[in-house]
N, C-alpha and C positions, 0 to 999 in steps of 0.2 A: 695367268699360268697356262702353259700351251704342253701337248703331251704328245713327244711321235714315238711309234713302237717300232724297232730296231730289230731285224734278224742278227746283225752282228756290231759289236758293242764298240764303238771308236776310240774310249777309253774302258780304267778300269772302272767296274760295276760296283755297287752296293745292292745288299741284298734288301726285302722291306723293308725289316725290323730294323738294321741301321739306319734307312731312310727317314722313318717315325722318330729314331734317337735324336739324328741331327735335325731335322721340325723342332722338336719339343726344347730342346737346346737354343734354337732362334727364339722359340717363342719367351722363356725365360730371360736370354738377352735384352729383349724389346720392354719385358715388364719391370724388368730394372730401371732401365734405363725411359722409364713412362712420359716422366718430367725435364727430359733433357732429346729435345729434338732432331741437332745437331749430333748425336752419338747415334740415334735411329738411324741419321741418315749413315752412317757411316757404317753400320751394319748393314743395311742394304749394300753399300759400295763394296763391302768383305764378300759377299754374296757370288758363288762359280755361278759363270752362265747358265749353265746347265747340272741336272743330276741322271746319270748313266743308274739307272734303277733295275735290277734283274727279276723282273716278276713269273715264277713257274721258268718256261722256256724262252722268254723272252725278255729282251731291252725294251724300256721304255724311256726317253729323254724327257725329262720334267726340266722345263725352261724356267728361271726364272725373273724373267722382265718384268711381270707383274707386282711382284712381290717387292720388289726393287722400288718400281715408282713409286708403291706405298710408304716404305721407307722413308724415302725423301720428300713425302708428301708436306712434313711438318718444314720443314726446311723452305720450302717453296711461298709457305702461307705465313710463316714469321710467328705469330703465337699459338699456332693450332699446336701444342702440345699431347693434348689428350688426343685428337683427333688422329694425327703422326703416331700415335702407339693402336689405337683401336683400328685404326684401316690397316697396319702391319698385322695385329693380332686376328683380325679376323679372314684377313688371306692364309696366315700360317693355318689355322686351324681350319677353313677349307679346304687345303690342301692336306692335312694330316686326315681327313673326313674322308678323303679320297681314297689317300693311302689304304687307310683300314677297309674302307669297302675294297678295294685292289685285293688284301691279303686275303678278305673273307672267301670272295671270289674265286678266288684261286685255288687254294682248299679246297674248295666243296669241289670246283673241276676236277680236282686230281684226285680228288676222294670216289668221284664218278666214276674217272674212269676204270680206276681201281676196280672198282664193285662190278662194273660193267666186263670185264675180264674176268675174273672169277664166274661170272654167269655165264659167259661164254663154256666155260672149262664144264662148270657141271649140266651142262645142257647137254653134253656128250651122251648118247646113250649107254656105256656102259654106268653110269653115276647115276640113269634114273631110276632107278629102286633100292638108291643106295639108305633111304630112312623108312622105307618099305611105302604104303599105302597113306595117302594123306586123312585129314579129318574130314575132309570134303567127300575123297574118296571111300571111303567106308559109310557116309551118311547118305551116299548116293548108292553103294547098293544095297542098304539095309530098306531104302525107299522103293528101290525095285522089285527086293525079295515080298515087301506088302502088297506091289501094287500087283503083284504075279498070283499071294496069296489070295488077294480080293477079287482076280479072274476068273483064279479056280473056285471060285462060289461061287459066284453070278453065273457060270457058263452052266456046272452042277446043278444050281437050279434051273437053268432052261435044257439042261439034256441036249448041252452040246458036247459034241466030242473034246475033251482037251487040246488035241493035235488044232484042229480045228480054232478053239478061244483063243491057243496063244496065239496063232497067226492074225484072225480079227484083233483081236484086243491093242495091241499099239500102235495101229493106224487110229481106231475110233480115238484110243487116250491122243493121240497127236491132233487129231483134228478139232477135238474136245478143249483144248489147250488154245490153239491158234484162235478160233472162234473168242474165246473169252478174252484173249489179248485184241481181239480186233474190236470187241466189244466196249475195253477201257480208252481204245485210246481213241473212239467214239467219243466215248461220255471227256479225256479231257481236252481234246478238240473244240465241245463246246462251254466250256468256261473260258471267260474275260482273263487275259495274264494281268495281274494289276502290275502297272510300273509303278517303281516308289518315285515318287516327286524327290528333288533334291531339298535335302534339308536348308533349312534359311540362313543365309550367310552371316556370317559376322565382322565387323569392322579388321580391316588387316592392321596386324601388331604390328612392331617396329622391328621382329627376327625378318617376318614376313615381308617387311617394307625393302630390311636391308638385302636379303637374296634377290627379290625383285629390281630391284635399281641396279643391281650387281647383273642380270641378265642383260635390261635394259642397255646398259651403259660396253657389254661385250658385243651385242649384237648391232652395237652406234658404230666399235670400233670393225665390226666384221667378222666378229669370233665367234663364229657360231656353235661352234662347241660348248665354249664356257658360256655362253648365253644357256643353251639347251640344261646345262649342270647347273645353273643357279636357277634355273625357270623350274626344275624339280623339286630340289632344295626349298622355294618359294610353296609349291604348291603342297611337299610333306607337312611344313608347318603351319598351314593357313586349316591343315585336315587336324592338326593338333590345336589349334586354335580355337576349333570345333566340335573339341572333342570326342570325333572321330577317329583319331590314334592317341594313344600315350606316348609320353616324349621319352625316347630311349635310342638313343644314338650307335646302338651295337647293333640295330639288328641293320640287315641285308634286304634290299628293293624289292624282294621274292615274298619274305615277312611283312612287308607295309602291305602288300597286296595279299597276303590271306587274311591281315586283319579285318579289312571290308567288304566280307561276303556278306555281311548283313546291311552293306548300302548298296546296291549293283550299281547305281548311277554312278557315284563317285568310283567305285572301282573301276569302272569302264572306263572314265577318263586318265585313270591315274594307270591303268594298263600299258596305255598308247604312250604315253609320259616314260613307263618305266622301262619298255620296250625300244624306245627311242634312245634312252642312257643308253642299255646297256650295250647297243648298237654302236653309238657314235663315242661312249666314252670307257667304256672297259674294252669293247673289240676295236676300238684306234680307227672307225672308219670313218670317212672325208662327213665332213658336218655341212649344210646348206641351207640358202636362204630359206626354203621353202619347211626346211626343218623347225629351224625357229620360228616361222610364221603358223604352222600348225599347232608347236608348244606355247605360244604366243594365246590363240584361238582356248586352246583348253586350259588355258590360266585363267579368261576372262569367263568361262562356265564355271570357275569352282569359288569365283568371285575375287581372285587374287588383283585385276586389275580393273 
């Protein structure tokens, strides 16, 4: 499956939600039709070249060649029956995997910006005391009003002038302050940072096996995009296999990475992983060798290859 994004759209567009309709509509085709390979393939052949897909403000052309060969994959090999529905079935639903991350995406952008305007607006000065004084605010100067009361003693008993204390008094508190902060970050300077060692691997499942071959086998033919998307896909589930994650297909590549703040090591790899997606395959930029050979690199640290 190959994905170009389109400033202007060459035909007419569908929007996601229709897009997930007719997925799920193939996919059901294919499942009928499980036992009968020769009808696979002919749903492949019913297959537009392409789908003109309108994601937010943009075209995106979702090719379908791949999905196509799978198709007729049963056709080629004479009894692969089951096989001719499962290599159809699980491009469909790759690609419907896609989709949904696409809409999640997209959502939460326009939900940003949103929020992001709005903040603009009340950042305006006349809007700031539009809720009066915050909790922070009030707790900072009910702290002052002490620390002003606790001067005027300390100076009282040494019989200093008040004009006098208040002037000394919040250099000394300032310097009082700095001192002790330079003091802590002494004492954590000398402690050891432990790094966690990465947890011990375990044998790769057959989800895991199939996203991997599925990289492998994009990055034989030069696609390094879908290589890059199935090399992630590959490494989500080798961390659920591990259970490192819970397997839940709704959340969004932002979610898998707040899940492992409590592994740093696997987070760190899976950063670079997810940074690189969301580079090469929700922002449509050019994918390269060099791309997949670094997703390559961090597949064989998490044990996937």
């Amino acid at each position: 499956m190959v994905v170009n994004a389109e400033e202007a759209p060459a035909k007419e567009s569908i929007d996601l939600s229709a897009y997930e309709g007719l997925l799920k509509q193939y996919s059901e085709r294919i499942q009928s039709a499980k036992d009968d390979p020769a009808e696979i393939g002919r749903i492949g052949k019913s297959l537009p070249k392409s789908w003109n897909v309108q994601a937010g403000n943009v075209n995106i052309f979702v090719y379908t060649d791949d999905l196509r060969r799978a198709c007729e994959e049963g056709e080629r090999v004479g009894d692969g029956k089951k096989e001719a529905a499962n290599s159809a079935e699980r491009r469909l639903q790759m690609m419907l995997r896609a989709a949904e991350d696409l809409e999640r995406e997209t959502k939460d952008a326009q939900g940003e910006r949103a929020h992001q305007e709005l903040n603009k607006v009340f950042a305006r000065s006349e809007f700031s005391k539009l809720n009066g004084p915050s909790f922070l605010d009030q707790w900072n100067a009910r702290v002052a009003r002490w620390l002003e009361r606790l001067a005027e003693k300390v100076f009282s008993s040494l019989h200093v002038p008040p004009t006098l204390g208040k002037i000394v008094f919040w250099p000394v508190l300032v310097i009082a302050f700095l001192a002790l902060g330079y003091l802590a970050l002494r004492m954590l300077e000398g402690r050891a940072i432990a790094v966690a060692p990465i947890a011990e691997t375990k044998p790769v499942t057959e989800e895991a096996r199939f996203w991997l071959k599925e990289a492998l086998a994009a990055a034989e033919r030069g696609n390094y995009r879908e290589a890059v998307h199935c090399g992630y896909w590959a490494a989500i589930t080798q961390l659920e296999d591990r259970r490192l994650l819970s397997q839940d297909r709704t959340r969004t590549p932002r979610e898998y990475l707040h899940m492992l703040d409590a592994h740093p090591v696997e987070r760190g790899i899976l950063r670079e992983q997810t940074t690189r997606l969301e580079r090469i395959w929700y922002a449509c930029r050019e994918a390269t060798a060099a791309d997949w050979s670094n997703a390559r690199l961090e597949l064989e640290k998490m044990g996937c290859i």
